[in-house]
LONUKOL-148094 format. One record per residue (C-alpha): x, y, z. Coordinates in steps of 0.001 Angstrom, whole numbers, plus 524288, in hexadecimal, padded with zeros to 5 digits. Layout:
N
XYZ
...
This chain:
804
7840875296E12C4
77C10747E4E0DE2
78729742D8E04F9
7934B743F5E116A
787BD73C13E17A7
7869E7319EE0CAE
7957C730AEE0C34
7977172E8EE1B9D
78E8B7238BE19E4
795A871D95E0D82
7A30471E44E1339
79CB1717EBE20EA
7968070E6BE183E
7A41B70A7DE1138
7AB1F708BEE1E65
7A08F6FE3AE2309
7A2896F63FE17CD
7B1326F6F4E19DB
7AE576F1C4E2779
7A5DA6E811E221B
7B0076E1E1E1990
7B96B6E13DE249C
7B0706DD96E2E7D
7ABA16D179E29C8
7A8256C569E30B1
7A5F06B752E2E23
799D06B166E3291
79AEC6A2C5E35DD
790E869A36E354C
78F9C68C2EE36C7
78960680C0E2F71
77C1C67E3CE33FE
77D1E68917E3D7B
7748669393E4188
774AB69ECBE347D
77834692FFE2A90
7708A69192E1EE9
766266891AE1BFA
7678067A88E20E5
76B9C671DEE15AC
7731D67A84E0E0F
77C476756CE0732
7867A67F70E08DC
785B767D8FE17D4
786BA66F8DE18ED
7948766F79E1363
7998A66E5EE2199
79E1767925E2C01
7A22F684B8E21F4
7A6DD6928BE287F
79EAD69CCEE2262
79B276AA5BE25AC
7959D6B8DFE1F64
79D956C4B7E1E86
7959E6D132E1DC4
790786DD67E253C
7836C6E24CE2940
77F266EAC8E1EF9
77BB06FAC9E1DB1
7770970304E120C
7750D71090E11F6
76828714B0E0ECE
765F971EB4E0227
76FEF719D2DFA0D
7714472369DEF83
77DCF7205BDE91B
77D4B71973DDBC2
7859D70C14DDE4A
77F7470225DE792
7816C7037ADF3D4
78A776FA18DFA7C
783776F455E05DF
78D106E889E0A3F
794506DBD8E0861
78F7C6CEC6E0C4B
79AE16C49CE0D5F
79E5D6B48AE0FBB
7AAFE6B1F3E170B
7AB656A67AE0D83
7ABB36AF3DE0101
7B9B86AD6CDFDD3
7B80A6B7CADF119
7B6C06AF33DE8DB
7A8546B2CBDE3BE
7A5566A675DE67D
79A676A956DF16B
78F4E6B0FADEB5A
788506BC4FDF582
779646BE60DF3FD
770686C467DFB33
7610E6C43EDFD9D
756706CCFBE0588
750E66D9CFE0583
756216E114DF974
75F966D806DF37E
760746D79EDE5F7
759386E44CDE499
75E3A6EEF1DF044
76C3E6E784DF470
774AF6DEAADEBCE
77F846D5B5DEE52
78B766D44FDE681
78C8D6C2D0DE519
79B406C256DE5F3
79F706CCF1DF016
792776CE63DF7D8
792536DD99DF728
783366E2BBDF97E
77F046F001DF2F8
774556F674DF475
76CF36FC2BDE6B5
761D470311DEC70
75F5170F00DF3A0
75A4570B6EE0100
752907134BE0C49
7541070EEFE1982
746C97158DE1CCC
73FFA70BFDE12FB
7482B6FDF7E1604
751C570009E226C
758526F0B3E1EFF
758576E6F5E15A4
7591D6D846E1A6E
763226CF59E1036
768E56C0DAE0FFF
774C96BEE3E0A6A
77A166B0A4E0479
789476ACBAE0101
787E36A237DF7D3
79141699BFDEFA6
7901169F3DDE091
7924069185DDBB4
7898568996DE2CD
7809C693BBDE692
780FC68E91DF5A1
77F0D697F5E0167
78DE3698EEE0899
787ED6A022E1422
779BA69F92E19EF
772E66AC1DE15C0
774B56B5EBE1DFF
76BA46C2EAE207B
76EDA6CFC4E21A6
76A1C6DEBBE1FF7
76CA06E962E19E7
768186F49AE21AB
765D670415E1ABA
76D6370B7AE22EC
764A571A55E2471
7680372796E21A1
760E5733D4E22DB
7599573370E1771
74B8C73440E1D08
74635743E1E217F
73CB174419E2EC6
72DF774572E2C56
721C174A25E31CA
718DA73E53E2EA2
70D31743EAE3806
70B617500FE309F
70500759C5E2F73
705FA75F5CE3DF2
6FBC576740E41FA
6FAD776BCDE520D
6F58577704E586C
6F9FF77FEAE65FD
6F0B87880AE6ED0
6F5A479657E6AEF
6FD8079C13E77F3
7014F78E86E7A88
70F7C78FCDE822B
71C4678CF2E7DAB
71F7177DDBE7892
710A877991E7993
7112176C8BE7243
70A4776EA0E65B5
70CB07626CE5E9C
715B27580BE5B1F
71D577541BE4D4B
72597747E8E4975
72E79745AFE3DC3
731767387BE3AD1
73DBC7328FE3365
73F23727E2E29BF
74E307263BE2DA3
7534D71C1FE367E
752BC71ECBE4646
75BFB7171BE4A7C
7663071BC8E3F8C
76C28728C1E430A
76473735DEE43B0
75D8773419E3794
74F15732D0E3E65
753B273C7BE499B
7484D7479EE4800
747E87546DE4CCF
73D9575EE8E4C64
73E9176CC2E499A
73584779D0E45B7
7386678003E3858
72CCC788B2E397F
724A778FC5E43F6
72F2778EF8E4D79
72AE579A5BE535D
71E5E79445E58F2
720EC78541E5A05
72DB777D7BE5D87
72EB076F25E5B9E
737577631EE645F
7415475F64E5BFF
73F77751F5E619A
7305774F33E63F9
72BF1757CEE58D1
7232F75E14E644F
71DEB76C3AE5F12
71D1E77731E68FB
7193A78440E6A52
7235978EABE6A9F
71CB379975E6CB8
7130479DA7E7859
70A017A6AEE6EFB
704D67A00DE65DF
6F9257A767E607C
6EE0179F3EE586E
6E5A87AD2AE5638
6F3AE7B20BE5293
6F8307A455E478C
6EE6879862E498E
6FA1878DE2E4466
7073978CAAE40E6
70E16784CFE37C1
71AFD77D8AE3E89
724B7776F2E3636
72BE076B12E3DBD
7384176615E36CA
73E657585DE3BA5
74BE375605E38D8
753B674939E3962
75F7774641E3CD0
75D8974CB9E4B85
75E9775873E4335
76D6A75809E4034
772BA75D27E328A
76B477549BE27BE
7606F7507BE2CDF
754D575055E24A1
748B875686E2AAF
7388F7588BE2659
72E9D762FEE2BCF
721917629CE2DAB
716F876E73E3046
70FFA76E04E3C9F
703BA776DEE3D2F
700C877B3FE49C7
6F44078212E4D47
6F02478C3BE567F
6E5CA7894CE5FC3
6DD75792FEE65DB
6DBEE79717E74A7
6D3EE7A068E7A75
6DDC77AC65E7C51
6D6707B62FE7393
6CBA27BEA3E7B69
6BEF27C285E73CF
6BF237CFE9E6DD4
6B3E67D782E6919
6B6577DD95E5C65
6AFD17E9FEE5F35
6AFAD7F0DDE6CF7
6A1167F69BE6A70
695D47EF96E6313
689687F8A4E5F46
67A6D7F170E5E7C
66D6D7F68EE5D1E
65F237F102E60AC
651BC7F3E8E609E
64C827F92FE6D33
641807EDFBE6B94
64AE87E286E68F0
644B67D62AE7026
64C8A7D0F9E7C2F
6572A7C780E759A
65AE07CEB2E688E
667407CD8FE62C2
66DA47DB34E6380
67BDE7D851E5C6F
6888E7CFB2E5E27
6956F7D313E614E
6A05E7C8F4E61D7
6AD1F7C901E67DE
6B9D17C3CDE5F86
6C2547B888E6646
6CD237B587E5D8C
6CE8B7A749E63FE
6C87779B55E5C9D
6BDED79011E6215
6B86979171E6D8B
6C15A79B90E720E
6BA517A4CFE697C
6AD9179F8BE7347
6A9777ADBCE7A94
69D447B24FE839C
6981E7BE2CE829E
690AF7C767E8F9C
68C927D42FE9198
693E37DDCBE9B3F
68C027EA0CE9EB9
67FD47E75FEA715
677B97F01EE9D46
67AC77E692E9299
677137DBAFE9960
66B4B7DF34E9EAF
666B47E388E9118
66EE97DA60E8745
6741A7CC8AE87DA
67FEE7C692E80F0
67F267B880E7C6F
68B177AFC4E7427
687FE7AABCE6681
68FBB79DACE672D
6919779DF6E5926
697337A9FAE5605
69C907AEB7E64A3
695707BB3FE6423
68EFC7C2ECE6D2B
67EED7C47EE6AB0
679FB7D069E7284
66B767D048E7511
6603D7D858E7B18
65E7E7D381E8867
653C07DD71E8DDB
64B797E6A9E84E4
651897F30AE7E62
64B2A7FFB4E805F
6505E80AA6E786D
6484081672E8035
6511E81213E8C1D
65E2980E31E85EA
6629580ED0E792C
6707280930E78D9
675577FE89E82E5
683DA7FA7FE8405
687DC7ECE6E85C5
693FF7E745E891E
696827DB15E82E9
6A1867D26EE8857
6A8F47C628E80DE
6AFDC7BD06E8763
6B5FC7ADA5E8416
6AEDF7A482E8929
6BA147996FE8A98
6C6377A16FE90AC
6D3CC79BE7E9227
6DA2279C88E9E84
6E76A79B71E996D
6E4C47A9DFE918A
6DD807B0A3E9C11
6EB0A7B8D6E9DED
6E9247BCBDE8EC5
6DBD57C717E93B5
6CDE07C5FBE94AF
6C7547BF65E8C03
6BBA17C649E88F5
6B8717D37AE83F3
6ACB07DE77E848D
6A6827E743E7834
69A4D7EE57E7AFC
68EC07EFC1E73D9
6841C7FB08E70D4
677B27F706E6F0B
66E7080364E6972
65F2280042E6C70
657CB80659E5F78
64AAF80BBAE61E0
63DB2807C8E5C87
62EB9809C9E5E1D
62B19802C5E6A8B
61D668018CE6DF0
6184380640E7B6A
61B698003AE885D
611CC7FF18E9306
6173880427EA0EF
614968005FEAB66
6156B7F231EA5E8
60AA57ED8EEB071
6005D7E40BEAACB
5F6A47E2A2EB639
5EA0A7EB67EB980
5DDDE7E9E5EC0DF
5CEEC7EE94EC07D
5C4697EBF4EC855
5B9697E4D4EC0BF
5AECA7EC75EC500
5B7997F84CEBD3D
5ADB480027EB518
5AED6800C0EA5CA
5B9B6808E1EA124
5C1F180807EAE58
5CE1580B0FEACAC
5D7257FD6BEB003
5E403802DBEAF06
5EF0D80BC0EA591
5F93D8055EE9F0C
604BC80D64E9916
60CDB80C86E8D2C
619198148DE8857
61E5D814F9E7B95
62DB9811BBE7F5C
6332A819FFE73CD
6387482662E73E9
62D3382C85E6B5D
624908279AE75EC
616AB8275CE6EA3
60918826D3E7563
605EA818EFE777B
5F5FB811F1E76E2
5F1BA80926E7DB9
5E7AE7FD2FE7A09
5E2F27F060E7CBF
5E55B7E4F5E7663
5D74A7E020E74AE
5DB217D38DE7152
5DD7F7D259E80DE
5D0907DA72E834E
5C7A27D31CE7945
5BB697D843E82A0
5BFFE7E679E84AC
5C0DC7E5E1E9401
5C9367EF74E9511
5CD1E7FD5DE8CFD
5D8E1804A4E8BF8
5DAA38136CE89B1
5E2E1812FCE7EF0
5EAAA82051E808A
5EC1B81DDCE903B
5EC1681199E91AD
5E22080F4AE9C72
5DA2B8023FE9B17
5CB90804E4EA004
5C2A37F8E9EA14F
5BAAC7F592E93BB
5B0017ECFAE9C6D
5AB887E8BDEA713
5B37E7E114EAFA8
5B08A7D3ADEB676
5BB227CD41EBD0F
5B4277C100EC0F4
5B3117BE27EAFEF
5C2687C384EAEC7
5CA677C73FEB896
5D6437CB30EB0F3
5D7EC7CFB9EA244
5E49E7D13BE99AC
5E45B7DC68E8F94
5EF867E07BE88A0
5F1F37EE35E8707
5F7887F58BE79EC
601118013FE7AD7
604A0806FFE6CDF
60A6581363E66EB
5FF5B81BE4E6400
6060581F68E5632
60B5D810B1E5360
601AB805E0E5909
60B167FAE9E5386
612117FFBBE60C0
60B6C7F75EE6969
60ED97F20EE7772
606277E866E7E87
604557E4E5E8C85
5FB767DB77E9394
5F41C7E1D2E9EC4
5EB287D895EA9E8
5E05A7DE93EAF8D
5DB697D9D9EBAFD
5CD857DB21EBF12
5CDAA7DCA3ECCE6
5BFC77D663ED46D
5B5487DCDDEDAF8
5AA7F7D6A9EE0B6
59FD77D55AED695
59A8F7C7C9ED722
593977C3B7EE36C
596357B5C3EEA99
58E477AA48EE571
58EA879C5BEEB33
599AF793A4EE4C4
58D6E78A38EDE5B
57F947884BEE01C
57E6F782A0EEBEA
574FA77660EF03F
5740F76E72EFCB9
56D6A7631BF0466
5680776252F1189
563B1755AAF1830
554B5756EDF1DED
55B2F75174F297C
5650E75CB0F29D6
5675E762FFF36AF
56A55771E0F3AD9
5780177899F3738
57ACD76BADF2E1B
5841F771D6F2295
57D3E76FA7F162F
585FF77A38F0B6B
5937A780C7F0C09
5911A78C45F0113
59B8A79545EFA58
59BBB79F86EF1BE
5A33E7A500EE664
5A69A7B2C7EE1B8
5AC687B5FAED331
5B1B57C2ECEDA0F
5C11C7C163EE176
5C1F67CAAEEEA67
5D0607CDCAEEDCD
5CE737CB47EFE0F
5C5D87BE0EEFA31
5B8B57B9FAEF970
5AF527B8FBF0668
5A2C07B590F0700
597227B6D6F0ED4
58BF07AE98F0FB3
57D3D7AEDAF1425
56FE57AB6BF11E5
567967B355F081E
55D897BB63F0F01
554B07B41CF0A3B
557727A964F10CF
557917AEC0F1D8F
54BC37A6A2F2105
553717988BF200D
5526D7922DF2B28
556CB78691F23A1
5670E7881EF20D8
570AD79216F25C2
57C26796BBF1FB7
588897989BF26AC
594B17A1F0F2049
5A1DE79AE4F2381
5AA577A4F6F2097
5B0B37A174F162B
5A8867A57BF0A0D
5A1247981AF0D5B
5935A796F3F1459
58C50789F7F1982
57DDE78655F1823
5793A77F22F2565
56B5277969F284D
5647B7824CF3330
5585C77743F347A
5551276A6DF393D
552F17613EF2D0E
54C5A76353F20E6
53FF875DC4F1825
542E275B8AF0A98
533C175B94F07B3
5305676992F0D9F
53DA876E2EF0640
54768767E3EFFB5
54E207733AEFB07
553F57807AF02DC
55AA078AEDEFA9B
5633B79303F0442
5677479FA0EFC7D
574D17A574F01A9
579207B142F00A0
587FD7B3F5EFE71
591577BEC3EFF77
59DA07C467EFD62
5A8537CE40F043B
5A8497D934EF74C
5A7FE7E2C7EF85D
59E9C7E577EF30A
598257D85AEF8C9
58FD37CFEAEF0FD
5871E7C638EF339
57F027BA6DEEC21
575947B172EF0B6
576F77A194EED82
56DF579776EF11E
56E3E78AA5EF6F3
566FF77E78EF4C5
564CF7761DEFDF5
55D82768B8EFB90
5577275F82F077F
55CDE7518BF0666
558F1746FFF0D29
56646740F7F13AC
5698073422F1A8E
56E0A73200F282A
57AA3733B7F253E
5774074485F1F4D
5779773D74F105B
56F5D742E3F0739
565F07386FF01FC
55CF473FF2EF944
557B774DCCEF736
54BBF75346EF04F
54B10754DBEE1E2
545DC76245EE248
54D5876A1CED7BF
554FA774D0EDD7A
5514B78293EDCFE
55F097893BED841
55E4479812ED740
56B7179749ED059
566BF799BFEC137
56E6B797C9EB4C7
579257A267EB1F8
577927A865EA474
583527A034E9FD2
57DB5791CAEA2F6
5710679753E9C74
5799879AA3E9018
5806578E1DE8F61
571A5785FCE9062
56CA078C81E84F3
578C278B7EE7D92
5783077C83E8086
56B3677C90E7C71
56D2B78279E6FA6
5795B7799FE6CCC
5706076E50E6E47
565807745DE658B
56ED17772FE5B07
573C67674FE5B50
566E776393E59E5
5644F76C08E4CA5
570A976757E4887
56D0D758F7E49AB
55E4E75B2DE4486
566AB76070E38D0
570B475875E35A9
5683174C84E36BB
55EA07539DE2A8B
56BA3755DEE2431
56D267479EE2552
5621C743B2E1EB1
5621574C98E15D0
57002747CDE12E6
56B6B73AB3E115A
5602573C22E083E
569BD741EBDFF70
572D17380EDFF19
567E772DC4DFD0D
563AF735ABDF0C3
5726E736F1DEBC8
57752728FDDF0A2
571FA71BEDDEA41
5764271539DF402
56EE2718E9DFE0E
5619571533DF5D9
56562707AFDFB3C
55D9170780E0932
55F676FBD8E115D
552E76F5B0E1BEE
557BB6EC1CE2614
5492F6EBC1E2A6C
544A96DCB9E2BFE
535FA6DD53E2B3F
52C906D437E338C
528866CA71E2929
51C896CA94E215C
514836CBE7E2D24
519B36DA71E2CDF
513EA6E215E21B5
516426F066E2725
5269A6EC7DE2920
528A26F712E1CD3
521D86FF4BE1588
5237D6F80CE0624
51E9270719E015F
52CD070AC8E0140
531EB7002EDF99E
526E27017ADED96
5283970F07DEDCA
536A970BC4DE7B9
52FA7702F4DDD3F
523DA702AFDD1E6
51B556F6F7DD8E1
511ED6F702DCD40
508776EA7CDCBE9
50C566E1DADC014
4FF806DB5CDBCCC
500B36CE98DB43A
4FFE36D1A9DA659
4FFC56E018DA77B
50BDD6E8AFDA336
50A276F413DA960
4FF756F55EDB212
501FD6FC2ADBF63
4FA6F6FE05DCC90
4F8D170A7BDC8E1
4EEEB708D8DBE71
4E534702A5DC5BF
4E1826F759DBFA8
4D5E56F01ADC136
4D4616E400DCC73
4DFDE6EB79DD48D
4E0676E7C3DE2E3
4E6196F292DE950
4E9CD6EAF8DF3FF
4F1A16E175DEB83
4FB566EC6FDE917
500226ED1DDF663
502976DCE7DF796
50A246DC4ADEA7F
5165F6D7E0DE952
51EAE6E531DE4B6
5268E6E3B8DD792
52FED6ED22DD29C
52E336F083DC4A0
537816F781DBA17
53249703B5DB621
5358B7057BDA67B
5373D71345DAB33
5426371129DB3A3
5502C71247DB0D2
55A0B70AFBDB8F1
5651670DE2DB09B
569F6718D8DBA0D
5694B70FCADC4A5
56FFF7048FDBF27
57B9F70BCBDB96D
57DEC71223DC6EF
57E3C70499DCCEF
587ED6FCF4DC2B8
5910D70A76DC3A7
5919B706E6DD256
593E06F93DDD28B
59F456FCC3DC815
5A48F706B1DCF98
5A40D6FB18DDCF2
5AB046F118DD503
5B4DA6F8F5DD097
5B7966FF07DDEE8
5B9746F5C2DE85A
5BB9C70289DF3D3
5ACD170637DF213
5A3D770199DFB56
598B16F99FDF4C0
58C9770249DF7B8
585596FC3ADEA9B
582DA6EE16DECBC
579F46E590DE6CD
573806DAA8DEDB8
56C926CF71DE85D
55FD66C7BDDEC65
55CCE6C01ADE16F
561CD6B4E3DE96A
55AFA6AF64DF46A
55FC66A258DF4E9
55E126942CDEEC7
5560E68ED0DFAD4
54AEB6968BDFAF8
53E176934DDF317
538F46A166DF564
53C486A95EDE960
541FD6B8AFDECC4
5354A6C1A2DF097
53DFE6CD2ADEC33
5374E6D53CDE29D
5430A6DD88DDD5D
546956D279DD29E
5395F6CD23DCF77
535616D2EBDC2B9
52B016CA28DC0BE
51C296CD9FDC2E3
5137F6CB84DCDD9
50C626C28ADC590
519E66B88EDC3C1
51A9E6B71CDD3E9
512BE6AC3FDDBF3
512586B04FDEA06
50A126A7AFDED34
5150C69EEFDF64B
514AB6A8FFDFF64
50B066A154E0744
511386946EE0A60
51B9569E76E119A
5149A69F0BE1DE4
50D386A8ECE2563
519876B0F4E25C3
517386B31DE1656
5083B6B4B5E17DF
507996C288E156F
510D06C3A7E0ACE
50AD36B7A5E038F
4FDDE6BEB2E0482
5021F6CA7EDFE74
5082D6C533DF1AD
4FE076B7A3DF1E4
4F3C66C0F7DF1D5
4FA736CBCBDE72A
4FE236BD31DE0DA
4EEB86BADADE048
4EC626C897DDC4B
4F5D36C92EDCF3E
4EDED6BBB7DCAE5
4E0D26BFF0DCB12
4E3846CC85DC238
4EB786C378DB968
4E0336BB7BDB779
């Protein structure tokens, strides 16, 4: 077919060029005129020449395949005479290389293959010049060779791969997706880029528009549980699809979505648990789950129960995660009353479709068995009342109450009873331990506790880990055993100037007992004061009483001081009574009923001090003894402390006195005992080695001793060594540590200054002997220096007569 094709074409091809030669026109052009050559060429300034081209537009096939060139045209001068004396040439877009010009006859072949989808034209310029003189006989003229298309180019999907997706059940010629082929040939040039669509496979499901390349559903069922995708092949075919057309495919994948047309579905119709009977409220007892074969959120399901026994005893929740259904103890389990309960456990979606309602419900029911297992319970107290009452004034080993325990199981054993002591620390109360009656322990006093919580044991009398508790209140229910007393010690005043009936007191009482109609009180004066013709004392009625003067004025100095006793009681029964005293004091008042001043008698108070005050002073008192011994103690510690630490610490050894004596008027200032009791004051007489005052040598004046100058003198005896070596390894260890604080310091005296005449009176450097010093200045000092300069002038006087 191809080749009738390729001949059709050649013999076409052969009858335009016969046309062309027959055809031919003269173009005319003038000197100078529009389309002439260049200005100034020679060859057109010869005068007004007729000149002209003779030649067609110009056509080659494209794909070439035969093995001569391909003729392509024939460009020709109406002034070639044949001659050969005009030479053709040609210039542009493939000359030389794709087309080529025969000189002489102007014939142009083509020597390449060409492809119109690459390079649709080529653009040339063709020249007629004169061979001799090499002059242009006709302005150049352009022209094109256009490659004329054939059907050499298949359509193509260029957007591939194709991948769409359909809801499943979607109706008939739902729009799934859209293709396109696109081809290389030319458009405007037959049928060659005329495409048409078709299905080679899955027909059966999808069709496709010839035209639009629009894919559509063919089928109303699709099924995605059924096949999730399909694979479509699309062919497009050129041509408009006539006989020899070339054509390409693609594969379009087309997916299956999901939609909720599937109703849950529980594997099993009947689901079997079991439980211990004393599972806490909220235990997991199992999980079913129903089976949705959708996908997503379609797959999203709730879960309830149906039967009113289930729900009263179970409840259903949804795991999110894995859609199942987690059935739980809602109230306790008792296996003595019911050992198997039957739930009915309902699934159903939880986003429904209404386009698939017509398809059945979607939901579905299984039920569940749930078998309570029995175990050991402990005893259970019935009735499961908490409250009892006693009257305080109950006699030891009254019996409070009974409280009852069963043993739930089946085996029902004998149950005994006890109290937890740790809510009974002080035994109040007792509890028969086979009958469980709780007698009183103590006496009772409901003013010191009016209620008590115990908490009473019930156990298996052959297993005691069996154990059930329960908190019982006993309430101690009031008689009347504490009589009225008034609400404080009472005192009042009375002006001297007071008259008759004058209110002086408004009394009331209190009562630790709470009787259950309320308290009411009576009030009167003691029989012993029946005689008073002083106050009165009126009862108001409401557990209240006023004191009112009954007498003209009073007199502080006959009696400053009236103490009224009252007597008080209450309703009982039985009724009791106390008897309270008033003080009250004569004032002196202004004008005005002011009280300006009273006596400062002390006040008789027959109120004493209650056992507890008492207790608390003596406890005060021996707090405060015991502080004192501690003081008194830790200040001997003290010393003792210290004198240790002056034996242990050189340092201390150093004492400083910031006393400034009174001058040498003042002889008695300090005692210079303690200083030579440091020191070996021994008398160096002139000339003698080692005489001392001690040996009692002849012309001694006893008195002398005391007026003579002390000087320190090395014993041969003594050994400083210790002393010294201690002192350089602490001055070492100072200088080397600049942290250490400097507690050794030395401090010189040596120095007194250049100004003064007076030599140093310092005896710690003078190793010289009494004999080498001359005291005798001392006097010209004044009478400040009197004393002094008699005590070393006259020891100065002394020394001189025993050296002569």
């Amino acid at each position: 077919m191809a080749k009738g094709l390729q001949g059709f074409l050649w013999t076409m091809l052969l009858l335009f060029c016969a046309l062309q030669e027959l055809g031919s026109w003269a173009v005319h052009t003038a000197v100078g005129g529009p389309g002439l050559g260049e200005p100034g060429d020679p060859a057109l300034l010869a005068g007004r020449v007729k000149r002209g081209w003779v030649w067609n537009q110009f056509f080659v096939v494209e794909e070439y395949t035969g093995t001569e060139p391909l003729y392509v045209g024939k460009i020709h001068s109406d002034s070639d005479e044949g001659d050969g004396s005009i030479k053709y040439t040609i210039s542009g877009e493939g000359a030389g290389t794709i087309f080529l010009i025969d000189e002489i006859t102007g014939d142009i072949h083509a020597t390449e293959r060409l492809d119109r989808e690459q390079k649709t034209f080529y653009t040339l310029r063709a020249q007629a010049r004169d061979r001799q003189t090499d002059q242009l006989l006709e302005p150049e003229s352009e022209f094109i060779i256009k490659v004329q298309d054939i059907n050499d180019s298949e359509p193509r999907f260029l957007e591939g791969p194709y991948i769409g997706s359909v809801a499943e059940l979607s109706p008939v010629g739902t729009s799934v997706m859209q293709v396109m082929a696109s081809d290389a040939d030319d458009p405007t040039y037959g049928s060659s880029a005329r495409v048409v669509y078709s299905v080679l496979e899955g027909e059966q499901h999808f069709t496709v528009d010839s035209k639009t390349g629009v894919i559509r559903t063919a089928v109303a069922d699709l099924d995605r549980e059924t096949q999730d995708r399909y694979e479509v092949v699309i062919r497009a075919t050129d041509m408009a699809g006539q006989l020899g057309g070339l054509s390409g495919s693609t594969t379009v994948t087309i997916v299956v979505t999901d939609v909720n047309d599937n109703p849950p579905r529980f594997p099993q119709k009947m689901y079997q648990f079991s439980i211990v009977e004393t599972a806490p409220v909220g235990t997991a007892i199992g999980r079913v789950k129903a089976e949705d074969s959708d996908v997503g959120e379609n797959t999203d399901m709730t879960y309830q129960v149906k039967d009113e026994e289930g729900v009263e005893m179970f409840k259903v929740t949804t795991d999110s995660n894995t859609q199942e259904a987690v059935i739980t103890v809602q109230k306790p389990l008792d296996y003595e009353s019911k050992k198997v309960h039957t739930v009915v456990v309902e699934a159903l979606n939880k986003f429904v479709d209404p386009r698939f309602v017509d398809l059945g419900t979607f939901r579905d029911q299984t039920i569940v068995r749930v078998s309570v297992l029995d175990v050991d319970e402990p005893p259970e107290f019935r009735p499961p009342s908490n409250l009892m009452e006693v009257q305080e004034d109950a006699h030891v080993g009254s019996v409070v109450g009974v409280v009852t325990a069963l043993d739930p199981d089946t085996a029902n054993h004998p149950v005994r009873y006890a109290i937890d002591r740790s809510t009974d620390a002080e035994r109040i109360f007792d509890i028969d331990a086979k009958t469980g009656a709780i007698v009183t322990g103590k006496v009772l006093d409901r003013e010191t506790a009016g209620w008590h919580n115990i908490t009473v044991l019930a156990m298996e009398a052959d297993n005691h880990s069996q154990v059930s508790r329960a908190s019982l209140r006993i309430r101690i229910l009031d008689v009347n055993d504490n009589p009225p007393e008034l609400a404080t010690p009472y005192e009042a005043a009375v002006c001297e100037d007071a008259k008759p009936g004058q209110l002086i007191q408004t009394i009331s009482v209190v009562d630790r007992d709470e009787p259950q109609s309320g308290h009411r009180f009576y009030f009167t004066l003691a029989p012993e004061a029946t005689n008073n013709h002083h106050f009165s004392l009126l009862d108001i009625q409401d557990n209240t009483a006023a004191v009112h003067t009954q007498r003209v004025g009073f007199n502080r100095q006959e009696q400053d001081v009236y103490l009224l006793p009252i007597l008080v009681v209450d309703s009982g029964p039985p009724a009791l009574s106390s008897t309270g005293t008033l003080t009250i004091r004569v004032c002196g008042c202004d004008s005005t009923g002011a009280i300006q001043s009273c006596n400062s008698t002390a006040y008789v108070v027959s109120a004493t001090l209650s056992p507890g005050a008492l207790i608390a002073l003596l406890v005060c008192v021996l707090i405060l003894v015991v502080l004192v011994l501690l003081i008194l103690t830790l200040k001997r510690h003290h010393k003792s402390h210290l004198t240790s630490e002056d034996d242990e610490d050189m340092r201390d050894n150093v004492i400083k006195y910031n006393d400034e004596g009174g001058g040498e008027q003042d002889t008695e200032a300090y005692d210079m005992s303690a200083l030579r009791s440091l020191y070996d004051f021994s008398e160096i007489k002139a000339g003698d080695g080692g005489g001392g005052p001690g040996e009692g040598g002849p012309g001694r004046n006893p008195a002398s001793e005391l007026h003579a100058l002390p000087q320190w003198v090395q014993s041969p005896d003594l050994d400083f060594s210790v002393f010294r070596d201690y002192i350089c390894r602490k001055v070492e260890q100072a200088d080397e540590d600049l942290s250490v604080p400097p507690y050794d310091s030395f401090q010189t005296y040596a120095f007194e200054g250049s100004d003064s005449p007076v030599p140093s009176l310092s005896s710690i450097n003078t190793w010289s002997s009494g004999s080498e010093q001359d005291f005798s200045y001392l006097g010209g000092w004044g009478p400040r220096f009197r004393q002094l300069a008699a005590l070393y002038a006259g020891r100065r006087g002394e020394e001189d007569g025993e050296e002569s």
